[in-house]
Phi, psi and omega in degrees: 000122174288100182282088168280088218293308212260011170281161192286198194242156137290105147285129182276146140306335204053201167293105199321334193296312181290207209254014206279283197328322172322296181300325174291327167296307182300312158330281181329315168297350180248008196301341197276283156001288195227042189345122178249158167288182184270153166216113174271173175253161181243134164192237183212108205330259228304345187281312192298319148350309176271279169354310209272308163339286183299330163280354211030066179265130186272064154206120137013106205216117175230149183292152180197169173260146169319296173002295151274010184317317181297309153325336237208319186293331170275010176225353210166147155283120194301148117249132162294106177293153198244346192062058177232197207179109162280142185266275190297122186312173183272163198036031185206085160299145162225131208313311183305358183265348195284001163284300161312324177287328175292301175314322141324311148308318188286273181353292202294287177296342178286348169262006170250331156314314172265015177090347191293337206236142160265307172227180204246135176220117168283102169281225212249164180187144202264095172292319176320262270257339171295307222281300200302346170293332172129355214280117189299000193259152172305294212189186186329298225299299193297328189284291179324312169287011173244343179276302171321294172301339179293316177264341183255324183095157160066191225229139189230108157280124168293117172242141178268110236215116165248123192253146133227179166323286201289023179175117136234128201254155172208139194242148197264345179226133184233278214248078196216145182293145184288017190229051155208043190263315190313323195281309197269340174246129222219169196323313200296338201275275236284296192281003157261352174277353151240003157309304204279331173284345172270322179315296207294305174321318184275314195284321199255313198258355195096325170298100188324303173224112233232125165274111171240108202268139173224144178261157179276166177253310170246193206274157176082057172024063182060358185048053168057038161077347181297305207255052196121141197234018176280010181251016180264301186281001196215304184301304166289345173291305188288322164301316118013300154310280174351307190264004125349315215255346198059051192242148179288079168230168171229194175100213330318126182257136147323123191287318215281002177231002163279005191226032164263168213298328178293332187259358176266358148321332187273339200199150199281319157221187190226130180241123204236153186299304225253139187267355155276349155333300153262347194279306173324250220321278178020271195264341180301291192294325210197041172324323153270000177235352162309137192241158179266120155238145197253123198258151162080005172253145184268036154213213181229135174208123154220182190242124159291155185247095171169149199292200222276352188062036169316328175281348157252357164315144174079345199286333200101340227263307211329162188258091178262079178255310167306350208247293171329305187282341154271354175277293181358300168305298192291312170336312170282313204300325212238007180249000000 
């Protein structure tokens, strides 16, 4: 793969229906501001077009190849045309658009595969609306790892990392009812889940000796087995390995004392059983400037971190402020 330091970011469309074109036009508008790199978009011109109109939004829209995207960025926003033709109004997702929305991703990486791209910034997308189109995956995360084998060969586990300045957290279990965590979270899933996260901390953030903080699954970490032994039998086993491996971990931590300003001092993330365990603290601290990221793929991928918003699409309102903080990221991760 040809890495090109001075190549643009790729931006997916997403659901065309949601707030993603909205944000991207304002990301563009804001590009001087909070300086950004150059980026395109891959969709479908006239529709972000329409978007911009229909919004009175000052911004530009010129079709373009990634090629000329760097170019093409100081005057207008670039878009790839993907030759789909958006259906659904904003906030009337429509099934017939879920091709496109797929195809844009599948798109977005064959430009970080040939170098057109250094890196992927996703916007928000409607697994309902994916699913009923036929699309086999839970979701972004898991698709992005079936696309990485498709182009890299061999076996890629994804992990989901929500970043900000002040925190960043990754839940070893995500989108699972919680009284199947117990079940699902077992040694192997936790020390390959900081393997990757330790890796990814050096190679992608920089962090030299990567601090990995583990929360406990219940509360006061189980008290010595009085409220639960998973941190006896699973947790404290898998730190143990960890620090084997000669990775910096610690815990099992009460979650409910880990996230004020002095103890996350201590530690570079936080790997929590659940997945609100970690995503509240979060979201507390930075609800608008969290970025999503996907850890363990051999290319940078983040997310604003919030769905597709149908109930405010078309509307104006939308915040690209998370969208921002995700080219932003990828800009550092891949430069």
């Amino acid at each position: 793969m040809k890495n090109d330091r001075t190549a643009p970011l790729a931006l997916t469309q997403g659901d065309p229906s949601g707030v993603g074109p909205e944000l991207a036009l304002k990301a563009w508008a804001a590009r001087g501001a909070r300086d950004l790199p150059p980026f395109f978009a891959l969709g479908d011109p006239a529709h972000f077009a329409r978007v911009a109109t229909a919004l009175a939004l000052d911004v530009s829209i010129e079709a373009a190849t990634p090629a000329q995207a760097g170019e093409v960025f100081a005057r207008a926003l670039p878009v790839v045309p993907l030759g789909c033709d958006v259906r659904g109004a904003p906030g009337q997702p429509d099934p017939a658009d879920a091709g496109a929305t797929i195809l844009s991703i599948e798109r977005a990486v064959e430009c970080v595969v040939k170098g057109e791209a250094r890196a992927l910034v996703t916007n928000p997308i409607a697994k309902s609306v994916l699913y009923a189109a036929g699309f086999a995956h839970p979701g972004h995360t898991e698709f992005l790892a079936e696309l990485a084998r498709r182009h890299y060969g061999g076996e890629h586990r994804a992990v989901m990392m929500l970043w900000c300045e002040e925190l960043a957290v990754v839940p070893v279990t995500i989108h699972v009812a919680l009284k199947e965590v117990s079940r699902l979270l077992t040694r192997e899933l936790i020390v390959a889940t900081g393997v990757i996260v330790a890796n990814d901390l050096k190679e992608r953030f920089g962090v030299a000796h990567p601090r990995l903080a583990f929360a406990g699954l219940n509360p006061h970490a189980g008290e010595g087995g009085a409220i639960g032994r998973e941190e006896i039998e699973v947790i404290a086993p898998a730190i143990a390995e960890l620090r084997a491996k000669k990775i910096d971990a610690s815990g099992p931590h009460p979650a409910d004392t880990m996230f004020h300003a002095a103890a996350r001092a201590r530690y570079d993330v936080a790997i929590c059983p659940t997945h609100d365990q970690a995503l509240i603290p979060i979201k507390t601290l930075a609800f608008d400037r969290g970025v999503n990221v996907t850890l363990g793929l051999p290319f940078v991928r983040t997310s604003p971190d919030h769905g597709t918003a149908f109930d405010i699409a078309g509307k104006g309102v939308a915040d690209a402020t998370s969208l921002i903080e995700a080219i932003r990221l990828a800009d550092r991760m891949s430069a």
